[in-house]
N, C-alpha and C positions, 0 to 999 in steps of 0.2 A: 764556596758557593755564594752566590752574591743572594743579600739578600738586602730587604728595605729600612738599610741606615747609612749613614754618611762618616766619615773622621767625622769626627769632632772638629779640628781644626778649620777644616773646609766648611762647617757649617756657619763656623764663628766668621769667618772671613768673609763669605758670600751673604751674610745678613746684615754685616758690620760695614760691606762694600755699594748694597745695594740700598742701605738704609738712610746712607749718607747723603748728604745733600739733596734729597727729594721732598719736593712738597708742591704747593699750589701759585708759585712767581705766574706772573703774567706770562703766556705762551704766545710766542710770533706767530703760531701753528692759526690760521683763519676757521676757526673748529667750524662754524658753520655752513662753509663750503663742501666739508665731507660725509659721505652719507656711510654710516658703518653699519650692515647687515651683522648680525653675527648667528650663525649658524649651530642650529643647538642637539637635539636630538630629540624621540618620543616623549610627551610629557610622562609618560611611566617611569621615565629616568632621572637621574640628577644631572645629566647633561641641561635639562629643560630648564632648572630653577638657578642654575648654576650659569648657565649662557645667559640666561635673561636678566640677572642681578649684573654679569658683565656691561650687557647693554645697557639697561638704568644707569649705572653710574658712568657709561660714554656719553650718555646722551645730558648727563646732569652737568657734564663740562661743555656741553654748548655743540657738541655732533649730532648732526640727524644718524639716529641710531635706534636700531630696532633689533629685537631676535624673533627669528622664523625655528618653527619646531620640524624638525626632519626624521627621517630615518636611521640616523647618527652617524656612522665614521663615515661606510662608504660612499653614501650618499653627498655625505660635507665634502669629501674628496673634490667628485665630481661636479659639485656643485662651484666651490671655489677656482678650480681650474676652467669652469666654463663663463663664470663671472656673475653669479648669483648668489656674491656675498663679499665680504672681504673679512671677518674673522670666522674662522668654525673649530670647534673640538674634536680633536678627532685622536684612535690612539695608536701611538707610535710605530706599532707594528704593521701597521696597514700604510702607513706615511711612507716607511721605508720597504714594503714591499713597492709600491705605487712608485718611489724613486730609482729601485735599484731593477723594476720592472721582473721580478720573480711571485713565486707565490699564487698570489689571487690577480693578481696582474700579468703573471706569466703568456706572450705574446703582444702583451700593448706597448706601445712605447713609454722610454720611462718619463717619468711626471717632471719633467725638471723646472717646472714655473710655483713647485708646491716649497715657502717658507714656512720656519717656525718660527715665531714668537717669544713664546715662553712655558715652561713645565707647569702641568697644575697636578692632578692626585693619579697615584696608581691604579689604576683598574684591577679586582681581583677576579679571575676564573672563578663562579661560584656554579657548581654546578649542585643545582638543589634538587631535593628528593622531598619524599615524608617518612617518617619511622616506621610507618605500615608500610611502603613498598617491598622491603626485603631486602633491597640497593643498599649494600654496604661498600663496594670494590666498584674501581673501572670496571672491573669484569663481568660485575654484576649488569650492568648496562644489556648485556646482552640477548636479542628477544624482546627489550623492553622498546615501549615506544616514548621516543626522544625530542624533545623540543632545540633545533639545533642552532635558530635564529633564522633570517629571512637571508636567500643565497646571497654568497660573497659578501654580507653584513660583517662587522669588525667582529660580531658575537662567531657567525658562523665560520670563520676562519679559526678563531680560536680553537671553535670544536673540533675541525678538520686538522688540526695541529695535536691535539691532544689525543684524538682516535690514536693517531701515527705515533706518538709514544708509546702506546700501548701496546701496539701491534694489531691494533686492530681497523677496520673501516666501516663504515656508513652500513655495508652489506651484514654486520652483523646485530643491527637494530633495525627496528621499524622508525625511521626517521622521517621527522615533520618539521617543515622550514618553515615554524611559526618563530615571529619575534618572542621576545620571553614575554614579555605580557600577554598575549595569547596564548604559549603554553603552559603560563599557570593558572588561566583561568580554566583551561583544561585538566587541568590537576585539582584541582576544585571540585571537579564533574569527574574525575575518577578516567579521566580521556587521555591521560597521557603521565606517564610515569616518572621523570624526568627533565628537566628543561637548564642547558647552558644559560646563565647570566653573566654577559661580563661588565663589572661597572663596578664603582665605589660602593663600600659599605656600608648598611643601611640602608638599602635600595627598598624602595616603600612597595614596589610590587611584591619583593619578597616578605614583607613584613606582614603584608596585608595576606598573604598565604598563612602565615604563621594567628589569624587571627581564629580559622576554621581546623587547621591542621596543626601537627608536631614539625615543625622541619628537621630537615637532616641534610648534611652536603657529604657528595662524592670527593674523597681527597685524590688527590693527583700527588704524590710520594715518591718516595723512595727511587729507584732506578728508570721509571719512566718520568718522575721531573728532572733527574741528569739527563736521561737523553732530547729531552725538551729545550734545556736550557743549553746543553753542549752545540745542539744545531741551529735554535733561533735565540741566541744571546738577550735580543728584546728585553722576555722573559726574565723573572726574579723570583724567589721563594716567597713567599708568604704567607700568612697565618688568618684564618678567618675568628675570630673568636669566638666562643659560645655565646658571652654575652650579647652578643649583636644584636639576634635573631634569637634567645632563648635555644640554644641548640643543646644537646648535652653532653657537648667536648669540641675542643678549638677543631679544625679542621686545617691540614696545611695543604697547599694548593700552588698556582701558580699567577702572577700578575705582569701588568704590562702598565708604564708609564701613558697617561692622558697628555696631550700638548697643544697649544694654542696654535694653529696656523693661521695664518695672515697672507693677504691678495699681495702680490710680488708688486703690484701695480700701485699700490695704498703711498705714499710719497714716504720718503726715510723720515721728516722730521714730525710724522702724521703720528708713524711707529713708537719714534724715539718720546714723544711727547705722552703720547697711553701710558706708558712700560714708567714711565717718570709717575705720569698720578696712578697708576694702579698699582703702585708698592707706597706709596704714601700710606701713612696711617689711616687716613679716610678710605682712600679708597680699598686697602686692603678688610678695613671693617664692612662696610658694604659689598663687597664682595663673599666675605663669610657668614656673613645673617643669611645668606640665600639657605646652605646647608652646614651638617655639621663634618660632612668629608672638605669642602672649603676650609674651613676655618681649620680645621687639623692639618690639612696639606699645603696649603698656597700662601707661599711664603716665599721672600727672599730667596731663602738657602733650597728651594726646590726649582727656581727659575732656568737652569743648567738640564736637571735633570731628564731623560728622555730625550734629550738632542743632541749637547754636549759631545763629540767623539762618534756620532753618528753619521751615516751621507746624508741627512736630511739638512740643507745650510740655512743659520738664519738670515731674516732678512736684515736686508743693510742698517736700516734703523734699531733693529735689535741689536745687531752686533756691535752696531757704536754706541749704543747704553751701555751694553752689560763691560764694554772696555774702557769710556768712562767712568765707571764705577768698580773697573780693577778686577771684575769675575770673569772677565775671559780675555785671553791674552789674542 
């Protein structure tokens, strides 16, 4: 079962490949000529601080460059294929629903002008509860009223994926298409029992639950995360820990790689120039002062990951870094 670690060897090689020769040489790239939007998510998220710490330091190399806070993956989707931006975070499983046109996209055509970039942190399924609800099991979920994310949202796909491992659907909860910031403040007020969160760990809405309440998360285990992980590969095993969240026992669950995309339209040397100073030692520091899932995830040896062997292709300027520097052949 795959879960969230690499050889060894490969991590050595892709940090050892991408580390090399990057720094701050004068850039032919006219940075002032380009204007970089980048695309972030709800400020309830770490997409928010984590997007805008990208931007900062695009714009400290001399790009007009800003971040707009959104509604997070789907949203960035559509938003970058219509041209109301040129970086957005979005996560993987929705990128390659949106290109392989199944899923949450099933009937649209497929997205073929959507590039990756580069891999940044996993996303964990955290579906959080409180010790007083009674919610120990998926199973338990049901009857309760469910916070399942705002429709077709990368959250609410998720949920809609994990009901289905279970064998179960929508029809057996009371289900409310509030983003999770809404429904934990309805969990606060006693208004809703449950609410999907998908995002890196540490997510400060959950935290901020845990300041009135006990939390607790619903595991996704055993035979319903094989059959998750045998149908949407995406998917990886992962472990939420107690200490996170003060919970009182790890929780294992399911994750999905987070990835940069990038406007297909953004010129290759525009690309290949970022991806040079955002693995630099500066820029990689300013990029992890934003949060503390940055600085544990986005790395080198993470740049691959979530695209890598994917339909999602990167864009030209990615591809000729990362083959520059020997991580992809």
């Amino acid at each position: 079962m795959k879960r969230l670690r690499f050889a060894g060897a490969l991590v050595i090689v892709l940090s050892l490949a991408l580390c090399s020769s990057v720094g701050f040489a004068a850039s032919a790239v006219k940075r002032g000529d380009h204007v970089i939007t980048v695309l972030t998510g709800p400020s309830s998220g770490i997409y928010f601080p984590i997007g805008g710490a990208f931007a900062t330091y695009i714009g400290s190399l001399g790009y007009k460059s800003s971040a707009t806070a959104t509604g997070a993956t789907a949203e960035n989707i559509n938003a970058l294929l219509t041209g109301q931006g040129e970086m957005a975070i979005a996560m993987a499983d929705s990128v390659i629903q949106a290109v392989e046109s199944f899923g949450a996209y099933s009937g649209k055509p497929p997205a073929k002008n959507l590039r990756a970039m580069m891999g940044l942190w996993p996303n964990f399924c955290q579906i959080v509860t409180t010790s007083d609800s009674g919610i120990k099991t998926f199973a338990d979920l049901k009857g309760k009223r469910i916070g399942v994310g705002a429709p077709n949202s990368g959250v609410e796909i998720n949920a809609r994926m994990m009901f289905e491992a279970h064998g179960m659907t929508y029809k057996d909860c009371r289900i409310d298409y509030l983003n999770y910031g809404e429904a934990i403040d309805q969990m606060k007020n006693g208004l809703c029992d449950a609410a999907f969160v998908t995002s890196g760990l540490g997510n400060a809405t959950i935290r901020e639950l845990g300041v009135s309440k006990k939390i607790a998360f619903v595991p996704v285990e055993g035979e319903a995360l094989k059959k998750l992980i045998a149908k949407y590969p995406f998917y990886i095993e992962a472990t939420i820990p107690a200490a996170v969240y003060g919970a009182d026992k790890d929780t294992t669950t399911a994750a999905v790689m987070n990835i940069m995309l990038v406007d297909v339209k953004l010129p290759a040397d525009v690309v290949y120039d970022l991806l040079e100073n955002i693995y630099s030692p500066q820029g990689l520091e300013a990029v992890h002062a934003s949060h503390s899932t940055a600085r544990a995830n986005i790395k080198p040896e993470t740049a691959l990951r979530g695209i890598a062997g994917t339909s999602v292709p990167f864009h030209d300027g990615a591809a000729k870094y990362y083959k520059d520097k020997g991580a992809l052949k």
